[in-house]
Steps between C-alpha positions, in 0.01 A plus 500: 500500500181746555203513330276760603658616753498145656862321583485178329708214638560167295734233602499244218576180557576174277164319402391290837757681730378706791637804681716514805362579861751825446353581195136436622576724803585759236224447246239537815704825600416657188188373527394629847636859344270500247696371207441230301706147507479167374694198401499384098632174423421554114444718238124508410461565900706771418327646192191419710548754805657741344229562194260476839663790687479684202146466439487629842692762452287633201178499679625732751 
C-alpha cells in the first residue's frame, strides 16, 4: 500500500503473535528505504496507524 507517496508495509499477525526473524529482516528493509512497516496483532492497532498516517499525509 502507499500513502503519500510512502510504501506502507503491514504484516498482521493473530492477537499476541509476533513476527518472524525473516519477516523482521524484511519489515526493517523497508524501513531503512524509507518506507513505513509495522506489525498489527489487532484491529483498533490497525484503525489506529492508518487514520495516523493519514493525518500525516494531510498536513503535508
Amino acid at each position: 500500500m502507499s500513502i503519500d507517496g510512502s510504501f506502507v508495509a503491514v504484516e498482521f499477525k493473530r492477537e499476541g503473535a509476533k513476527a518472524t526473524l525473516l519477516q523482521e529482516k524484511n519489515l526493517q528493509q523497508i524501513i531503512k528505504s524509507g518506507g513505513i512497516a509495522s506489525v498489527i496483532d489487532n484491529y483498533e492497532s490497525f484503525k489506529e496507524m492508518i487514520l495516523e498516517l493519514v493525518k500525516k499525509s494531510k498536513r503535508r
